[in-house]
C-alpha positions as CSV (number, residue, x, y, z in Angstrom):
1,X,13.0,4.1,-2.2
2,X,12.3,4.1,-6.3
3,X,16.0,3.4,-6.3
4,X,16.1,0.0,-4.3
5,X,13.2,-1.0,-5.3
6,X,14.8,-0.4,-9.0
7,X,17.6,-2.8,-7.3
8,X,15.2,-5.7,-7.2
9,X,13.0,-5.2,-10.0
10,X,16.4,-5.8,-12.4
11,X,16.5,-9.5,-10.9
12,X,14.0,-12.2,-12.5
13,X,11.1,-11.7,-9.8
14,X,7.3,-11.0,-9.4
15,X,4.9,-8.6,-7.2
16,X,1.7,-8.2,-5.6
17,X,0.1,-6.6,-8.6
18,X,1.5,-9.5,-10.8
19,X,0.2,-12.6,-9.1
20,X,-3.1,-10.4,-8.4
21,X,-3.2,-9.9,-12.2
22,X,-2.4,-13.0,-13.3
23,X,-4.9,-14.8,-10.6
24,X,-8.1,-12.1,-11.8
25,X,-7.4,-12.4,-15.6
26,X,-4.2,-14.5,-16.7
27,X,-5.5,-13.2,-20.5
28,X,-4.3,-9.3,-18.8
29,X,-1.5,-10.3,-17.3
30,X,-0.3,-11.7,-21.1
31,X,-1.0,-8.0,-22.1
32,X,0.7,-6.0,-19.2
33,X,3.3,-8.6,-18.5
34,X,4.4,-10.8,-21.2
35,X,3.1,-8.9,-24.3
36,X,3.7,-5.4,-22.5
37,X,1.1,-3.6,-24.3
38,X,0.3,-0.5,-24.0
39,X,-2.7,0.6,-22.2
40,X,-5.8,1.4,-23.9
41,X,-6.7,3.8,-20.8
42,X,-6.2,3.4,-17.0
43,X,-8.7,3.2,-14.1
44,X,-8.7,6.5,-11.2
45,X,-7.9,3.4,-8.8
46,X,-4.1,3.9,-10.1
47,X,-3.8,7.8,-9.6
48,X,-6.0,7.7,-6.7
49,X,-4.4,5.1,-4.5
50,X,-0.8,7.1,-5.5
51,X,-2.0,10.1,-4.3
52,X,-3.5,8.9,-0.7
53,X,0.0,6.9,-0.6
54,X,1.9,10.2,-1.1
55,X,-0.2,11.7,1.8
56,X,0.3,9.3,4.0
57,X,3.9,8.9,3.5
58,X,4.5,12.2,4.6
59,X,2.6,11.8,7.7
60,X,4.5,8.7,8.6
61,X,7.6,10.7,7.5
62,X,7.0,13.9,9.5
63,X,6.5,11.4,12.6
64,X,9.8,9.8,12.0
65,X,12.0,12.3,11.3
66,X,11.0,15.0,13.6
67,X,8.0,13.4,16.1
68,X,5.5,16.3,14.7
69,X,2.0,15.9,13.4
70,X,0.8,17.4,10.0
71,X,-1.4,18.9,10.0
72,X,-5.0,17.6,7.9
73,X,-5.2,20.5,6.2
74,X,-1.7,20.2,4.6
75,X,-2.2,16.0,3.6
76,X,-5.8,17.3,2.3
77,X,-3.1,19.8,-0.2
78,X,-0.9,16.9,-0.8
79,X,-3.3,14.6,-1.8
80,X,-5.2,16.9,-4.3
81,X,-2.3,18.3,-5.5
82,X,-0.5,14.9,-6.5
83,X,-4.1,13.8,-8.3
84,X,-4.5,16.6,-10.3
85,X,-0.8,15.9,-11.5
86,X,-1.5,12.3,-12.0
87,X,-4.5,13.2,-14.0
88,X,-3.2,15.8,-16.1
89,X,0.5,13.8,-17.4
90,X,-2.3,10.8,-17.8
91,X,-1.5,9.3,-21.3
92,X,-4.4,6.9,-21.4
93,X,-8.2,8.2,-20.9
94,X,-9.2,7.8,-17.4
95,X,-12.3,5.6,-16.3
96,X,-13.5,7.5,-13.1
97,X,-16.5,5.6,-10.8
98,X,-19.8,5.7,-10.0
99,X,-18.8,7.0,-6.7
100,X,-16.2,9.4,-7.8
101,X,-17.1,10.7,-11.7
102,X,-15.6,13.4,-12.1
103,X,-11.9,15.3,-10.7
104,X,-13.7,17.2,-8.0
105,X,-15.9,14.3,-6.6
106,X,-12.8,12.0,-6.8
107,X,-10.8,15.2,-4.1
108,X,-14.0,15.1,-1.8
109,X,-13.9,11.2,-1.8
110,X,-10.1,11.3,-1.2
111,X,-10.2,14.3,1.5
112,X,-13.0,12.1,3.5
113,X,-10.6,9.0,3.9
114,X,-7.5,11.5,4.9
115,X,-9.8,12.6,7.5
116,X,-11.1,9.4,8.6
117,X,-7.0,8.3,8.7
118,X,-6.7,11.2,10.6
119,X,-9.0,11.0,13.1
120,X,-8.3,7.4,13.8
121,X,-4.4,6.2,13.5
122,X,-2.7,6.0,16.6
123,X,0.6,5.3,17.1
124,X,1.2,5.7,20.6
125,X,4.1,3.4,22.4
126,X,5.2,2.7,18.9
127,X,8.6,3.8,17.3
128,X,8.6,4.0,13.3
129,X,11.2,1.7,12.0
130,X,10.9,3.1,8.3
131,X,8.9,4.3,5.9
132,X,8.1,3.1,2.1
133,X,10.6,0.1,2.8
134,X,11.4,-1.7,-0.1
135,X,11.8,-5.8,0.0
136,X,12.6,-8.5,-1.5
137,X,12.9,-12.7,-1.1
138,X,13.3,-15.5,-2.5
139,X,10.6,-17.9,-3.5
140,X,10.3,-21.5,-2.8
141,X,8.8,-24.4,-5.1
142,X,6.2,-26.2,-3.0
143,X,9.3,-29.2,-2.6
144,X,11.2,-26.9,-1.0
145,X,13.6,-26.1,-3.6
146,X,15.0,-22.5,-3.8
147,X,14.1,-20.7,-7.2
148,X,15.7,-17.7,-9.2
149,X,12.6,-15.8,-8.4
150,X,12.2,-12.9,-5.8
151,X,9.4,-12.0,-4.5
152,X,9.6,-8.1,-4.1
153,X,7.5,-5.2,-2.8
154,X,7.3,-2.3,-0.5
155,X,6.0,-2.1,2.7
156,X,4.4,0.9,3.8
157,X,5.2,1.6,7.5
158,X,7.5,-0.7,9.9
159,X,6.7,0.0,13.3
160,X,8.2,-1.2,16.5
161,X,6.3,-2.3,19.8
162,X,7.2,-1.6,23.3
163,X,8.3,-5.5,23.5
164,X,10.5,-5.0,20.6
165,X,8.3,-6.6,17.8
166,X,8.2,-5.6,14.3
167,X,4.7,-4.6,13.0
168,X,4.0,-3.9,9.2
169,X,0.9,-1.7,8.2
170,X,-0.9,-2.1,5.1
171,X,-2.6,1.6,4.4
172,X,-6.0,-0.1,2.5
173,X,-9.1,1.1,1.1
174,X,-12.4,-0.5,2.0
175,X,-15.7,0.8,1.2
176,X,-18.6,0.1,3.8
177,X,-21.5,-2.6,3.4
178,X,-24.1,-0.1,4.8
179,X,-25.3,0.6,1.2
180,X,-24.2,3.9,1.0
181,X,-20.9,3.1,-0.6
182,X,-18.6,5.9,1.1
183,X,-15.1,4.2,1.0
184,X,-12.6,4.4,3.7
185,X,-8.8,3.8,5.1
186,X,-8.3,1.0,6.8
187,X,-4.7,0.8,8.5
188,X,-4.0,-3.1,9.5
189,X,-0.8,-4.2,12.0
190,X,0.2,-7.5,11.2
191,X,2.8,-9.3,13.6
192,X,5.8,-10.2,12.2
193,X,9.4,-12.1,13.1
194,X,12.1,-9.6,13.6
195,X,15.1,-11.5,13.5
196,X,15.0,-14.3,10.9
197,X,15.9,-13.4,7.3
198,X,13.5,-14.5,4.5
199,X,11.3,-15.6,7.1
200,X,7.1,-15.2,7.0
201,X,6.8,-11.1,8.3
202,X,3.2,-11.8,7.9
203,X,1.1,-13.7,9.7
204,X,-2.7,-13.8,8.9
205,X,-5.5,-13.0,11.0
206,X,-4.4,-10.1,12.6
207,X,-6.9,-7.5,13.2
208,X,-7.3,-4.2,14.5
209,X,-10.0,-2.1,15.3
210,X,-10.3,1.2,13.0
211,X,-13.8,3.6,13.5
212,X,-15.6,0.6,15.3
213,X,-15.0,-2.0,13.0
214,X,-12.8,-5.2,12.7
215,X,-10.6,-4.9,9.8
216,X,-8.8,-8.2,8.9
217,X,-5.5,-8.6,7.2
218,X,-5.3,-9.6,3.8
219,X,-1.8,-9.5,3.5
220,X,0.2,-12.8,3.1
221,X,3.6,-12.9,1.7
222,X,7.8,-13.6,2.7
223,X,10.3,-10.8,2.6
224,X,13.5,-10.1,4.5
225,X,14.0,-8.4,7.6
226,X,15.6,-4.9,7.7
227,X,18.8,-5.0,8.6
C-alpha cells in the first residue's frame, strides 16, 4: 500500500491532512508544508490513530483473505504493541491528553474503542473489495478546467453490497457529548459510484447507526474507482 501510495505522492498533488492544515492554521501548513520544518514535538493523536489503524487493518484483512474473525484479544496486542513502538522511535516529545496522560491510560483508552469496534461492526451480506486502498484524482478549477493537481489518499475498507454497490468506510474517532468524555469508533458507509472513473465516490449524508447513535459522514472528496 506505502508503495502506491508512494506512486502518487511523487506527482504535484495534495491530501486530506493538507487542506485540513491549511484550512485550521494556513501559518502551520507554511511550516509542515512549504517551509518543511521540523517538528518541535508531536500530539499522541498521530501514534494513536496509527495504532487503532493497524488493528483494524488486520481485522478487515483476516476477513478478506481467509473469512475468519480475530479474535479481540489479539487486536487489543496489536494495538498496544504498535503504540509503544510509535512512542518509543518518537523523535519529538509527545503531548498526551487530559483524557489519556500517560502510556498506560492512552492502551486502556485505545483497548475500550477496539472493544466498542468489536462489539458493533457488522459486515454481514457484504464482500470486502480491499483493504488500505490507495487513490488518487484529478482536481478541477471551479471553471471546470483540469489542473496538474491530484487529489490523493487511502481509503480504509471498500466493501461491496448484495446489489453490487461500492461502499467506503471511514474508521473515525468520536468522543461522546454525555460529559464524560470516553471517546469511541465510529465506522461510517458512504455510497458511492462504482463504474465511473474520477467520479464523486462520496456522497454526503450518509449515516449509519453504531452503539445507538447516528453517526454522519464527514467525508467529501473525488478519487478513482478500482479497477
Amino acid at each position: 500500500m506505502k508503495e502506491a501510495l508512494q506512486q502518487y505522492q511523487n506527482r504535484l498533488h495534495i491530501s486530506h491532512s493538507q487542506i485540513f492544515c491549511y484550512l485550521a492554521c494556513s501559518l502551520k501548513y507554511q511550516f509542515q508544508y512549504v517551509l518543511q520544518l521540523p517538528k518541535e514535538r508531536i500530539s499522541l493523536a498521530l501514534p494513536f490513530g496509527k495504532a487503532i489503524h493497524t488493528s483494524i487493518e488486520r481485522y478487515y484483512r483476516s476477513l478478506m483473505d481467509d473469512g475468519a474473525i480475530v479474535s479481540l484479544e489479539l487486536l487489543e496486542t496489536i494495538f498496544e504493541e504498535s503504540l509503544t513502538l510509535e512512542l518509543d522511535s518518537a523523535q519529538e516529545p509527545i503531548i498526551f491528553k487530559a483524557e489519556a496522560p500517560d502510556t498506560d491510560s492512552a492502551i486502556d483508552m485505545g483497548k475500550g474503542l477496539l472493544k466498542t469496534f468489536y462489539e458493533n461492526i457488522d459486515l454481514a451480506g457484504m464482500e470486502i473489495v480491499a483493504v488500505e486502498l490507495p487513490l488518487s484524482a484529478t482536481l478541477y478549477s471551479p471553471s471546470g478546467e483540469r489542473t496538474d493537481i491530484n487529489l490523493v489518499g487511502v481509503i480504509d475498507l471498500l466493501l461491496r453490497d448484495a446489489d453490487g454497490n461500492l461502499l467506503v468506510v471511514d474508521n473515525m474517532r468520536k468522543s461522546l457529548g454525555n460529559g464524560a468524555n470516553c471517546p469511541k469508533l465510529c465506522v461510517t458507509p458512504c455510497p458511492s459510484h462504482s463504474s465511473v472513473s474520477c467520479s464523486p465516490l462520496f456522497e454526503s449524508n450518509a449515516t449509519r447507526r453504531v452503539s445507538g447513535e447516528l453517526v454522519p459522514s464527514v467525508v467529501a472528496m473525488t478519487a478513482i474507482s478500482p479497477a
